[in-house]
C-alpha positions, 0 to 999 in steps of 0.5 A: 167311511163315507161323509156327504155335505148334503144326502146319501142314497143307496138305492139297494135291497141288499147291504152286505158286509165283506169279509174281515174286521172293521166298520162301515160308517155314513154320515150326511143330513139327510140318509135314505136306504133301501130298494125303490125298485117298483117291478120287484122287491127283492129279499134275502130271506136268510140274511147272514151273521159273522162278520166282524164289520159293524154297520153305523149309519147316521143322518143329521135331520132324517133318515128314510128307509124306503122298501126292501131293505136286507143287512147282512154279513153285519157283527152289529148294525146301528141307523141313527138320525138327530131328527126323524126316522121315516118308515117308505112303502112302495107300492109294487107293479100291480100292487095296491099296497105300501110296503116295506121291510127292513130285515136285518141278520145282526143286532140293529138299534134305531135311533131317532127322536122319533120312528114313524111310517109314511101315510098307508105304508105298511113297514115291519122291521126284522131282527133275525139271526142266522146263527140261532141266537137271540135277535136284539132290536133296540129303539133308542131315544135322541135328545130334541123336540120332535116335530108334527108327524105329517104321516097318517093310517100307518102301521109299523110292525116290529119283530125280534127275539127280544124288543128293547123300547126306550125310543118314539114310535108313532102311527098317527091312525094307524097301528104299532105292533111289537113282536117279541117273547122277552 
């Protein structure tokens, strides 16, 4: 468990539960996860399922998910802000794109009072098991009045077996795109 008074950033493309029983907590105001890597970035297309270590990352005013971002190992996994949740492309060595991805092999719930790419970013979040079983993603909605969304020409693209929606999704000019059969 790890608390912070003032930010927490981890600068990875890959969190990865170990083996045995548990939880991995974060808490500070202001959470960024995720890769800024601009040479390469890197993903494990095959995230792992399995463990029993839960994942619950919670930011008190904005948590921001910038580039390739890989959950793996997690039983569950919950990303949580008490304000905003900001979707961050990068735009790769010779790229002319934003972009990024935030794939995860365990149930995930997001939570925030409202989920929104960067301006031009492209950002899809992936719920895919390894094990075959049905990926659940949940968007959960948090108490407060959000504000303006400085963020414009976005798209957010969400993919899973099942899309559970009671949250704020916003792409001002932009597009939103929620993939799933149930």
């Amino acid at each position: 468990n790890l608390k912070a008074d003032i930010g927490i950033t981890v600068d990875a493309s890959e969190i990865a539960a170990g083996s045995g029983a548990g939880a991995v907590t974060l808490f500070a105001p202001y959470v960024t996860l995720g890769s800024t890597d601009t040479i390469a970035q890197y993903s494990n297309f095959a995230p792992q399922t399995g463990t029993e270590v839960a994942l619950d990352v919670e930011a008190g005013s904005l948590l921001s998910l910038i580039g390739t971002l890989d959950l793996s190992g997690f039983s569950n996994a919950k990303l949580a802000s008490a304000g905003d949740m900001q979707l961050i492309g990068i735009q790769s060595a010779g790229g002319i794109t934003w972009s990024g991805q935030l794939l995860s092999a365990a149930p995930l719930t997001l939570a925030a009072q409202q989920i929104y790419p960067a301006t031009l970013t492209q950002y899809s979040v992936t719920v895919a098991p390894s094990d075959g079983s049905v990926g659940v993603l949940t968007i959960d909605p948090v108490a407060g009045p959000a504000a303006p969304v400085y963020s414009a020409a976005g798209t957010l693209t969400l993919n899973a077996g099942e899309i559970d929606d009671a949250g704020t999704l916003r792409a001002p000019f932009g597009t939103i795109t929620l993939n799933a059969p149930t």
